[in-house]
C-alpha positions in Angstrom: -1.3 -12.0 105.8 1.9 -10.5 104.3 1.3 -8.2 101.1 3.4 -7.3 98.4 5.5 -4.2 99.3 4.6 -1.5 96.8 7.8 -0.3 97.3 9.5 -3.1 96.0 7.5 -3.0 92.6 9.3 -1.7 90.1 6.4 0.2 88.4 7.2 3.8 86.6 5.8 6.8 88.6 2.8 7.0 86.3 2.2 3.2 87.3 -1.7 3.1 86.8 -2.0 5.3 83.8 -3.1 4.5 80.5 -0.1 4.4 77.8 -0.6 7.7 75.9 -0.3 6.9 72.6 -1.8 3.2 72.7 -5.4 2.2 71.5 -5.9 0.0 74.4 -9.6 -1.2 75.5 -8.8 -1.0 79.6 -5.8 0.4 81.4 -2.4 -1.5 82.5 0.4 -1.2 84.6 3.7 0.0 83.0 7.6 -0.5 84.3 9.1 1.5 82.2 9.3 3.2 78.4 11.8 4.1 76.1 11.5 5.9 73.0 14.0 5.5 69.4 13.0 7.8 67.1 14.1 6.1 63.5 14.6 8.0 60.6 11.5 7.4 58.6 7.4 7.5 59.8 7.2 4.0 61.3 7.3 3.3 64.7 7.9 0.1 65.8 5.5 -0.7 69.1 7.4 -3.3 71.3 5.5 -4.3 74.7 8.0 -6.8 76.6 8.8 -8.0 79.8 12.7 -8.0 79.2 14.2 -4.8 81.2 15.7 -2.1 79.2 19.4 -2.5 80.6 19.0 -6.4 79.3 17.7 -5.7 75.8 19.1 -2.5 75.0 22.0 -3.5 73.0 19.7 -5.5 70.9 17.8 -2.7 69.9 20.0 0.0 69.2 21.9 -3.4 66.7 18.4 -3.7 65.4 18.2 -0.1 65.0 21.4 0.5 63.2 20.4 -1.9 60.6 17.3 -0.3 60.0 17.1 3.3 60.7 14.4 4.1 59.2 12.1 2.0 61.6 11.7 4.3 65.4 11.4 1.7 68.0 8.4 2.8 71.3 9.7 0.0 73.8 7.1 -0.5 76.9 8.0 -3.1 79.9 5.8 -4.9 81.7 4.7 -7.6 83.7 3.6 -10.6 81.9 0.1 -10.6 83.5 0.3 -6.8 82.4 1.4 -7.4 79.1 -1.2 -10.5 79.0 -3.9 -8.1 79.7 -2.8 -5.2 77.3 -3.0 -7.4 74.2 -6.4 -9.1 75.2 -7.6 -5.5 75.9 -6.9 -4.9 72.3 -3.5 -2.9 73.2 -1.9 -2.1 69.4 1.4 -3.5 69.6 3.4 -4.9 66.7 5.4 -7.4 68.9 4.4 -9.2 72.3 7.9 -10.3 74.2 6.8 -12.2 77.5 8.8 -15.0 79.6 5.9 -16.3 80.6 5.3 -18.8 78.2 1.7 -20.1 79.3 0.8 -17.3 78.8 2.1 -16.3 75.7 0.4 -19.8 74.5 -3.0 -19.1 75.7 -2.7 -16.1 73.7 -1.6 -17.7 70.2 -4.2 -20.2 71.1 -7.0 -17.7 71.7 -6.7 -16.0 68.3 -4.5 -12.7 69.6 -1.5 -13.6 67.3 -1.1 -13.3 64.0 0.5 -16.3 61.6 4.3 -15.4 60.5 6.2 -17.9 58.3 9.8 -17.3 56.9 13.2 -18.8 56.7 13.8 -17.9 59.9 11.4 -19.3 61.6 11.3 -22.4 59.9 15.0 -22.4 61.0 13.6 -23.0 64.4 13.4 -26.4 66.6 10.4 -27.6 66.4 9.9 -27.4 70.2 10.8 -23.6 69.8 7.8 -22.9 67.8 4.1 -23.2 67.4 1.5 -23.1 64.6 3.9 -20.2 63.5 2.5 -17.6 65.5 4.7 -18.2 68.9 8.1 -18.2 68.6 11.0 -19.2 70.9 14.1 -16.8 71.0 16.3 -17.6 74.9 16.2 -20.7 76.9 16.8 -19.2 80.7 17.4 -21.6 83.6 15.5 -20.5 87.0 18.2 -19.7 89.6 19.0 -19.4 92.9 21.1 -16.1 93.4 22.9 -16.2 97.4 24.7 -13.8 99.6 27.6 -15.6 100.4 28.5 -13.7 103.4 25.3 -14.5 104.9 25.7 -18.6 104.2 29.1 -18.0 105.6 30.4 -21.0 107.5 27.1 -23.7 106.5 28.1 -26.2 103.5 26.4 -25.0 100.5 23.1 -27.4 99.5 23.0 -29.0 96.1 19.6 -30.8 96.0 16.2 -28.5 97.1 16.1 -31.4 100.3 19.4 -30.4 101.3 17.9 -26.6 100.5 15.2 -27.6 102.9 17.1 -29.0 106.0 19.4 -26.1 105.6 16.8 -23.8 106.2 14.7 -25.3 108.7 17.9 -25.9 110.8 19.2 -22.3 110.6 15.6 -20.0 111.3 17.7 -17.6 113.1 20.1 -17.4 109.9 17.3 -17.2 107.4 14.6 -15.6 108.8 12.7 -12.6 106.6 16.0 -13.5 104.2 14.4 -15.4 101.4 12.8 -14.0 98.5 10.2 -15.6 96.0 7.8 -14.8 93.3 4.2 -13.8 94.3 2.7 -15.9 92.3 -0.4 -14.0 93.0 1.2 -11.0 90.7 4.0 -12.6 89.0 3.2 -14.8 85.5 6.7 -15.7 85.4 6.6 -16.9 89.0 3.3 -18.8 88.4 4.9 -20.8 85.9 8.0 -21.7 87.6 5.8 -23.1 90.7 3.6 -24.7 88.5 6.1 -26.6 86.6 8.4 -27.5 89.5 5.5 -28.8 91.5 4.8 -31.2 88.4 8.4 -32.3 88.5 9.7 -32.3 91.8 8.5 -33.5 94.9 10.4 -31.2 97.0 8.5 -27.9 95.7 5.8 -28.2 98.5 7.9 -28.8 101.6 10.8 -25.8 100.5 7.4 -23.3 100.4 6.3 -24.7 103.7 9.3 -23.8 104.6 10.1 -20.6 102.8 6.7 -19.6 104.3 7.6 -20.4 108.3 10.6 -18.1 107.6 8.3 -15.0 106.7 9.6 -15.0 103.1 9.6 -12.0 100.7 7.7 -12.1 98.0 8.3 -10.0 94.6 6.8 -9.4 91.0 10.1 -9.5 89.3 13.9 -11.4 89.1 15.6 -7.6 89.2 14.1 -6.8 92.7 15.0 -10.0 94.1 18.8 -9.9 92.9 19.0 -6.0 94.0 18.3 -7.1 97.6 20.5 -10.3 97.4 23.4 -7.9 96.2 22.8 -5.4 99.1 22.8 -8.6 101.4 18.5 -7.5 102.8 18.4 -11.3 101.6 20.4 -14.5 101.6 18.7 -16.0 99.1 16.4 -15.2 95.6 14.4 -18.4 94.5 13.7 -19.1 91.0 15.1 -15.9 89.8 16.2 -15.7 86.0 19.8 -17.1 85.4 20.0 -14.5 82.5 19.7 -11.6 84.7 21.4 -12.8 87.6 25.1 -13.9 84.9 24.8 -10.3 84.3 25.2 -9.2 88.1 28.1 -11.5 89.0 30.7 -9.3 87.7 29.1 -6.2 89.2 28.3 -7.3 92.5 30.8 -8.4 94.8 29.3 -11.8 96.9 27.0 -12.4 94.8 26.7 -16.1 93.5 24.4 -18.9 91.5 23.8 -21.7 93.7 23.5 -24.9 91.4 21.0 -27.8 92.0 21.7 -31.0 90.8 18.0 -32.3 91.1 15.8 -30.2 88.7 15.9 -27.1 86.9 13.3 -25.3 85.7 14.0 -23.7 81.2 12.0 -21.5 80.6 11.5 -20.0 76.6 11.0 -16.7 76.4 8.7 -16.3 73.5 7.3 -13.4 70.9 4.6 -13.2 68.7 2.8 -10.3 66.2 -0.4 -9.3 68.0 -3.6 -9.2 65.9 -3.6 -5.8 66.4 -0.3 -5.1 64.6 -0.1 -2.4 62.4 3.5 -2.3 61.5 3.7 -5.9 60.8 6.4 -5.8 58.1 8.7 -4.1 60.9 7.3 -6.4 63.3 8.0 -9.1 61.3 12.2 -8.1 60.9 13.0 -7.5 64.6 11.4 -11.0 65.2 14.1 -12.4 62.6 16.8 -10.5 64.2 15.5 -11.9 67.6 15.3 -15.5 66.4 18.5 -15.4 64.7 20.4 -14.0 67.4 18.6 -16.7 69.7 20.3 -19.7 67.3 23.3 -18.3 67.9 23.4 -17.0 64.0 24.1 -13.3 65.2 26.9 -10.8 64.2 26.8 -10.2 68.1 26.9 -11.7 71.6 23.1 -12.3 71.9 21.9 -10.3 75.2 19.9 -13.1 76.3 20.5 -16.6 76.6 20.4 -18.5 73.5 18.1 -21.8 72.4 20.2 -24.9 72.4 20.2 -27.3 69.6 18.1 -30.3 70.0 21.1 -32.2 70.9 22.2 -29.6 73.8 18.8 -29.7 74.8 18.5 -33.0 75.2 21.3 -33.6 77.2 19.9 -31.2 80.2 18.7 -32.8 82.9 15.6 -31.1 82.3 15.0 -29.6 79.2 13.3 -26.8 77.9 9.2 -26.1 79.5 8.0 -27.4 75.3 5.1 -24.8 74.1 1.9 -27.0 73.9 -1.4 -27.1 75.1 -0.1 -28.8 78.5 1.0 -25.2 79.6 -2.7 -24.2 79.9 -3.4 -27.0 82.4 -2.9 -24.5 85.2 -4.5 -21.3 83.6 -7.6 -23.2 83.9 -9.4 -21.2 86.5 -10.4 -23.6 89.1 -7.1 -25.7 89.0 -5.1 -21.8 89.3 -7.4 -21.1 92.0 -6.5 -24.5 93.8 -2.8 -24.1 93.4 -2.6 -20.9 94.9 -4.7 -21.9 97.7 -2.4 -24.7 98.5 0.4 -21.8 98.1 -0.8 -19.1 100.1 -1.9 -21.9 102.6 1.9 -23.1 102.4 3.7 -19.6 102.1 1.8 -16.8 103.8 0.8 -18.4 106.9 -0.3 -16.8 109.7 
């Protein structure tokens, strides 16, 4: 059975150590930390699964407009940050793409209610029981090499993805990278939702998993070894982080589907354990106002689309509701990633 490279998981050097600073009830695994002393005694504690070179700019905007308010900013996974807040982590603000999770969070009493004009600004599909909020709406992606699909006509459905790929082994072989959905939240969801909505998901992970796929925790690790040309392809990576590599990396491209595309919502909400809620409480604002496009800035990520964009899509926007739980249930998670490591890590 193939394992997750450690080497290829972007975890800080003091990976397994607790957060100093942090009340937390059981250790988790941090990416990275960042530190923006304010000019008063608060301290804003931010645990998100955004990378720092993404949502920088937002915070030193956010920053600007309130000085006074320092800014601790801790990535991690989603099933890292899942587990820090239901360890009783204190964070003021909870950023995760993984939605599902997010939900089950809200849902289990971890978040905290928050009602203002801002949120009630929101779609309602971008919002629930005003304690998970909806700020981006990022497309899943696939991210190519182009010198490495040199001379093949590009695919534009997943079964023309799948010929493609069982035709050309010697092409594509230990060149395709994926999620683990084993370790990845984010990937999880993607999988979970596309098998729901498109026949195809089952016979492209077949297939991934005859060419000795790849498998990641994160979008970032996936486009890095696109860019460097180690793969030709990144599956289901996050169109927000890969728009921002186009113009650095030479050969680099977006391969569009016609057939389905996965939207996911990247979401926030105020952890029960919040002590700075009032400060909490304003960046969320900021977030959701940039994320309607109501901004004084280009928003860093993504922004939502109006109900009438969003309903134009061909597929719109994963909608926050109990039906993301269905496969957080522990026997139907267990039976979907049978079926997936049966599928993609075959022996």
């Amino acid at each position: 059975m193939r394992v997750l490279d450690p080497a290829r998981r972007v975890i800080a050097t003091a990976a397994l150590m607790m957060i100093a600073g942090l009340a937390c009830a059981q250790e988790f695994e941090i990416e990275d930390r960042r530190t923006y002393p304010g000019t008063g005694s608060a301290t804003l504690r931010v645990i998100s699964t955004a990378d720092l070179d993404v949502i920088e700019p937002f915070l030193l905007r956010f920053q600007a407009a309130n000085p006074e308010v320092g800014v601790d900013y801790v990535v991690a996974s989603s099933s890292e940050l899942n587990r820090a807040i239901r360890g009783g982590a204190e964070f003021d603000l909870a950023l995760s793409s993984a939605m599902d999770l997010q939900f089950t969070l809200a849902n289990d009493g971890f978040a905290q209610s928050y009602r203002s004009g801002v949120t009630d600004a929101l779609p309602d599909w971008a919002r629930w029981r005003d304690q998970l909020f909806a700020f981006t709406a990022e497309p899943a992606v696939i991210v190519i090499n182009e010198a490495r699909f040199s001379g093949l006509p590009l695919p534009r459905t997943r079964a023309e993805l799948v010929t493609m790929l069982r035709d050309n082994p010697d092409r594509f072989a230990g060149g395709v990278g994926t999620y683990d959905l084993r370790v990845s939240g984010l990937g999880y969801l993607f999988a979970t939702q596309e098998a729901r909505s498109s026949d195809a998901y089952w016979r492209l992970t077949e297939v991934m998993g005859r060419l000795n796929a790849r498998l990641y925790c994160c979008s970032s690790q996936m486009i890095d070894d696109v860019a460097s040309g180690d793969l030709a392809l990144a599956y289901n990576v996050l169109g927000s982080y890969a728009e921002q590599r186009l113009d650095q990396d030479a050969g680099l491209a977006i391969l569009p589907l016609e057939d389905f595309a996965n939207v996911m919502l990247r979401t926030a909400l105020i952890p029960v354990t919040a002590v700075e809620v009032g400060a909490a409480a304003t960046m969320l604002d900021a977030l959701l106002r940039e994320g309607m496009g109501q901004g004084t800035a280009e928003p860093v990520l993504p922004p939502l689309q109006t109900r009438g964009e969003a309903d134009q899509l061909p597929f719109g926007p994963i909608r926050l509701g109990p039906a993301l739980m269905v496969y957080l249930d522990r026997l139907n998670r267990e039976s979907f990633l049978e079926a997936w490591n049966a599928a993609m890590v075959q022996q």
